[in-house]
C-alpha positions, 0 to 999 in steps of 0.5 A, spaced: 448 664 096 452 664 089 453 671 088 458 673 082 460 681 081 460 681 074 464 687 073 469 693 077 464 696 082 469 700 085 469 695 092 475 691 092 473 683 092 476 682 098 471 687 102 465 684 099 468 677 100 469 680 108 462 683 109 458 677 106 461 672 110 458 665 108 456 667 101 459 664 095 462 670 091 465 670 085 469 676 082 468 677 074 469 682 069 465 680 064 465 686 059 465 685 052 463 678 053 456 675 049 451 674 053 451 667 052 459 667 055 455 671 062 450 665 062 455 660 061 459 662 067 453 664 073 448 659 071 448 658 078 448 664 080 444 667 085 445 674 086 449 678 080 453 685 082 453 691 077 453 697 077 452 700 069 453 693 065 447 692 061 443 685 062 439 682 056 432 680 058 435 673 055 440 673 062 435 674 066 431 669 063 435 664 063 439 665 070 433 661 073 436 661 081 437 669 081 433 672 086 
């Protein structure tokens, strides 16, 4: 799976890398981008990992693979 965390979420990439062996994971800090700039940039994601950032119904919409 392509999984992208898309802001600090207080677990080092690294660990995240290391628990979930065999996934495609993508370290990002997307705060302050548009939501144009979010989809641009996991288009094919699979799995978006937060914690406060808000998500617009039209990421939602738009990132058709997210499960």
């Amino acid at each position: 799976m392509k999984i992208y965390q898309i802001e600090p979420i207080g677990i080092s990439p690294e660990a995240i890398k290391s628990t979930l062996l065999g996934h495609d994971i993508t370290s990002i800090d997307s705060r302050g981008w548009s939501d144009d700039e979010l989809i641009n940039q996991t288009k094919d994601a699979d799995i978006l990992m937060l914690t406060n950032r808000p998500i617009s119904a039209k990421v939602l919409d738009s990132l058709t693979n997210l499960k």
